[in-house]
N, C-alpha and C positions, 0 to 999 in steps of 0.2 A: 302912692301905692307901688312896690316894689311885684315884678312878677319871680323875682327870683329868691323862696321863701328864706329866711332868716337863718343863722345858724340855730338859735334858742328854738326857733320854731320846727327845725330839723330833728333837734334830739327831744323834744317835745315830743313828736309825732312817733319817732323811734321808742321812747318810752310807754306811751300807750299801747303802743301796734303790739311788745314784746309782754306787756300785761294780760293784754285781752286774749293773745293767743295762747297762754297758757290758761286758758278758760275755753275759749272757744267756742263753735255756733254745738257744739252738741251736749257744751254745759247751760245755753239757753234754753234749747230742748228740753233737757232735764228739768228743767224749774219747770217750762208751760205741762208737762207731762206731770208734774210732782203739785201743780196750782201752788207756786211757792214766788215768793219775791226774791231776785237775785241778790241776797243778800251779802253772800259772799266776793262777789265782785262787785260790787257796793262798798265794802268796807275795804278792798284793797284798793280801787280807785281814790276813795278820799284818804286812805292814810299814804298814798303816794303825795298827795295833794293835787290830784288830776280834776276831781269833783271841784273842788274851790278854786279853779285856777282863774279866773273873772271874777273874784272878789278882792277887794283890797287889802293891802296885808296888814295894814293897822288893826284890822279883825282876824287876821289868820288864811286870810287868801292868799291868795300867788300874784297879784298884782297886776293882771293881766285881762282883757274884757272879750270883746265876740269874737275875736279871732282867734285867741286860744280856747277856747270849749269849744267851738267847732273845728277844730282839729280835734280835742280830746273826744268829742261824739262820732266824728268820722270814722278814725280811727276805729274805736268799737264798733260801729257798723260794720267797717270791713273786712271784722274778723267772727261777724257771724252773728254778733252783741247789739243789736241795735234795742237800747234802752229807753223806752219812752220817757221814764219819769226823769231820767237825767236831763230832759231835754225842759223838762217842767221845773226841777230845781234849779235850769241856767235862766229861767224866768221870774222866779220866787227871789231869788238873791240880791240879783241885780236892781230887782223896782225896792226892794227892802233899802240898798246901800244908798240907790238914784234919790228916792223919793220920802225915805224914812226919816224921822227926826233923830237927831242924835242919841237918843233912849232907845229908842229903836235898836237901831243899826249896835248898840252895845248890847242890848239885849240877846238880838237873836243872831246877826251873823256873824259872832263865832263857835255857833254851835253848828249853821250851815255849812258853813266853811271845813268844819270838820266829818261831815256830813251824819252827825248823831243827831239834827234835828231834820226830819222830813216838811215841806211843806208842798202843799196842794192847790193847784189854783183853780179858781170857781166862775167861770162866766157863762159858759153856754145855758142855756133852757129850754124847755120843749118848744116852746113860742118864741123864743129870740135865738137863733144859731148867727148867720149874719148879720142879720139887725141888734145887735148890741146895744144901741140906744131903746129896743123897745124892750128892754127887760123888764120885767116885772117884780122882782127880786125887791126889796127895799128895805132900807137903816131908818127908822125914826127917833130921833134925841128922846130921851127919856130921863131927863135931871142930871146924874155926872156919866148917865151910861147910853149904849145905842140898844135899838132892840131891832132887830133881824129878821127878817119874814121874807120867804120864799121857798123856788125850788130851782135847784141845779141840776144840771144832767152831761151823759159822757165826762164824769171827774174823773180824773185821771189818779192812781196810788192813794186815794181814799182809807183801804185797808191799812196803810203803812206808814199814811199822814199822822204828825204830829199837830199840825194847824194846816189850815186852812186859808188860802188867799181868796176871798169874796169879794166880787165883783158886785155894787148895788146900787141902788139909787136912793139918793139921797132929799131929791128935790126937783122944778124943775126951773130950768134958765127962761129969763123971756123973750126968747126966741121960741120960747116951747118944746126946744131940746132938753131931754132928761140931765138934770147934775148927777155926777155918777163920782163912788166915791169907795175907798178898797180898805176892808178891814183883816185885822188878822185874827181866824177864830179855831180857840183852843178847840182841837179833839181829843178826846171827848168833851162837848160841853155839855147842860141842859137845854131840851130843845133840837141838836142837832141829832139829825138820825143820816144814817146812808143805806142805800141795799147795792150790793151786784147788779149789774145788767148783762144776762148772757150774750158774750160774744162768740161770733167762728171763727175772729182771729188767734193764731195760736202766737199767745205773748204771753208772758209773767205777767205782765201789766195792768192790772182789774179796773172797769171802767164802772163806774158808779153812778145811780142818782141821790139827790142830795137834798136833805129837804130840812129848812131851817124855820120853827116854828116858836118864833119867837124867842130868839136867842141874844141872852142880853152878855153885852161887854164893855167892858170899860171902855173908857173915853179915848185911852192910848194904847188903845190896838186902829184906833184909824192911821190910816199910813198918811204920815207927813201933819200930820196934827189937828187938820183944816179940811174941813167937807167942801165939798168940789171939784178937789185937785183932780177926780179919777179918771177924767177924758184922756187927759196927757199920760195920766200914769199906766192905764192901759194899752193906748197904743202899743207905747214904749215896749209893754211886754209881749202885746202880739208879734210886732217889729222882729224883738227876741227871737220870738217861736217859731218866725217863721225862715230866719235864717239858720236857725238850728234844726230844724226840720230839713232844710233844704243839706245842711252838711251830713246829716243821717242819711237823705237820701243818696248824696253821691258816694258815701261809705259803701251802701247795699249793692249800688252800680259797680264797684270795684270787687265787693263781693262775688258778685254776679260773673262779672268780667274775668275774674282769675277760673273760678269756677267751669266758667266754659273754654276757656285756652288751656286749661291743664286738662280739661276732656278730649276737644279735639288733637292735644297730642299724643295723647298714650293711646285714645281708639283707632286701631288700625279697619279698614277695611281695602280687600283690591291692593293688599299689601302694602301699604301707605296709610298714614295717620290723616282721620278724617281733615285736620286744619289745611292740607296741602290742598284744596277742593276749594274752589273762588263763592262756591255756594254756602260753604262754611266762614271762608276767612275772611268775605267780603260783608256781610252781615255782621260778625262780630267787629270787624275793623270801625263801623259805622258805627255800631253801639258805642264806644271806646269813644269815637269823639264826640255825639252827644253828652257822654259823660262829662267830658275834658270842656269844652264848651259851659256848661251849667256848673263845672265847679268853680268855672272863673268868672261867674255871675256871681255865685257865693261868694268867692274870696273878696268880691268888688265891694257885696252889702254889707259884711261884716268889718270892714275896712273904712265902711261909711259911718257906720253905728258908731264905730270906736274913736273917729273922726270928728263927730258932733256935726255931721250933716245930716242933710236931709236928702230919709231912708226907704219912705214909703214904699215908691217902685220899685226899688233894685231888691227889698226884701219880698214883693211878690214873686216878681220874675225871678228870683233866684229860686223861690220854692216850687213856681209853676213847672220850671224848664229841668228842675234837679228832679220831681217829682216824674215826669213825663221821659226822663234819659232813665231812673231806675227801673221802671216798668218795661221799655225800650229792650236793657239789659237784661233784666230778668226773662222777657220771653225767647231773647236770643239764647240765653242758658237753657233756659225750657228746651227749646227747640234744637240743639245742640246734642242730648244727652239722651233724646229721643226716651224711650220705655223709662230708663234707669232717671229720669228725672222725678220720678213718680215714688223711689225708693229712697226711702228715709235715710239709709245711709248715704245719701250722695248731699243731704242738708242744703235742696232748693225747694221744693215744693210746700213747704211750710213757712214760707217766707213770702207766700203769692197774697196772702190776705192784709198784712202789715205794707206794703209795696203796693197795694191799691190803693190803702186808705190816705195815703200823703199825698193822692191827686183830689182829695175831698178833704183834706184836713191839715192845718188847721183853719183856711180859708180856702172854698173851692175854686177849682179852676176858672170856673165863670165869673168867680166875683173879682178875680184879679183883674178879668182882660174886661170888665166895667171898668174897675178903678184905672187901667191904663188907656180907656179909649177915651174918659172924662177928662184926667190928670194932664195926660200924657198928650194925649192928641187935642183935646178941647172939641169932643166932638160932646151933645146933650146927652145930660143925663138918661137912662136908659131905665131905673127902676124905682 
């Protein structure tokens, strides 16, 4: 692992930054104000080929895996764009390409890769958020088809899905660990309903519950062909999510970051710009390196991912500590801009509810610093 990023990865990062800014955080605004999917910057992402840039390009990808989409996520985070579902299509893709049978992977990623096909991934439930093994969701064979029974919850782009990745069970191991197993299911199907769940985050992004009542599909929407595979296959995606979560998050730190350096110098007070004051510059200067700190945890996990090591911890800790530095940032921003943070023209204060949620999502904080006291330290299990 190189700390001194790449040239390709240079004008990578250049190209998305000079995209997202002619969009910007108050064409975000715009959608959540409008309840609109951002579609429009949707559609120039993937026809740059920014969206597909971690798919293979035998399908129309860019050939490139976790380090370039968290660049191209960051990037939009830090110009105001932090897009949840992108973060869900660099998960849909990837277990498709990873773990899909060759039918598969012709079928659908390159229509992902162009980004004309939406997919949605399905695990959480009202009774299983971190206990993923105790879902209750379930696939039972039924002759050449499966039939699907359950209920999902917080689905992420539901509205705007074209399928569905579900997360289910299929059986169980004798260990008496659930076999878990991941299908692809057409929306609309029969059987599958969704509603809205009202949120107070203000994001494009509709979170959904998802209720599958008996919902039959053929045999080759199971990913990878063979019921079972979905322990590993899952992971793999959280893995994903959570170091693309964690480059989202240090996107909005930088957000944040410019945000309150360009405040504290144009506000003068006592004739002098408030940044010349240790009270101001010495606050912000700290935020700036918790960021800098946490993205070089990121750049470590995603470097591991695309390495074919093992990821577990560096994709917590990068999300804990990236999650924890945007928050950081953002109340230095807050705090910084004083009254006028509050006014929508200054595009922070509607970004405090999205910049919570990534210390609770997509794995909370407490369940990482489980997995790193067990993993990591070998101290007893704890829950």
């Amino acid at each position: 692992m190189s700390f001194v990023e790449s040239e390709e990865h240079r004008e990578l990062r250049a190209a998305v930054r000079a995209l997202a800014a002619d969009f910007g955080h108050g064409y975000f605004v715009k959608c959540v104000e409008e309840n609109r999917f951002t579609d429009e910057l949707w559609t120039a992402i993937f026809r740059q080929g920014f969206g597909g840039v971690n798919l293979p390009e035998a399908y129309g990808g860019g050939g490139g895996g976790m380090q370039e989409i968290a660049i191209v996520i960051e990037e939009l985070a830090a110009q105001g764009c932090p897009l949840l579902f992108l973060i869900v299509a660099g998960m849909c893709g990837p277990a498709t390409s990873e773990f899909g049978t060759d039918e598969q992977r012709r079928r659908w990623l390159p229509r992902i890769a162009e980004g004309s096909f939406k997919m949605a991934f399905a695990i959480t439930e009202p009774d299983a958020g971190s206990n993923a093994l105790g879902m209750r969701t379930a696939a039972r064979r039924d002759g050449d088809s499966w039939v699907l029974r359950g209920t999902k919850q917080y689905i992420t782009g539901m509205d705007v899905a074209d399928a569905v990745l579900a997360v289910t069970r299929t059986g169980t191991e004798k260990s008496g660990r659930a076999e878990l197993s991941l299908f692809i299911v057409d929306v609309p199907s029969p059987g599958l309903a969704f509603s809205a769940i009202p949120m107070s985050m203000q994001i494009p992004d509709t979170q959904s519950s998802v209720y599958l009542d008996d919902v039959r599909v053929d045999a080759d929407r199971l990913v990878g062909g063979m019921p079972g595979q979905g322990l590993r296959q899952m992971f793999s995606s959280l893995n994903s999510e959570r170091i693309t979560v964690a480059a989202q998050a240090t996107g909005l730190s930088r957000y944040f970051i410019e945000k309150g350096t360009a405040y504290a110098k144009d506000r003068n007070i006592w004739d002098a710009p408030i940044g010349a004051y240790q009270g101001i510059a010495h606050p912000l200067a700290e935020a700036h390196v918790a960021m800098e700190l946490s993205r070089l945890m990121m750049q470590k996990a995603a470097w591991l991912f695309d390495n074919g090591l093992e990821v577990g911890e560096a994709a917590g800790v990068a999300k804990l500590a990236a999650a924890d530095a945007a928050l950081r940032c953002f109340d230095q921003a807050i705090q910084i801009h004083g009254g006028n943070a509050f006014a929508r023209d200054y595009g922070l204060a509607d970004l405090w509810g999205l910049t919570r949620l990534m210390r609770n999502a997509p794995v909370s904080r407490e369940m990482v610093l489980n997995y790193i006291a067990q993993h990591s330290l070998g101290l007893p299990r704890s829950y």
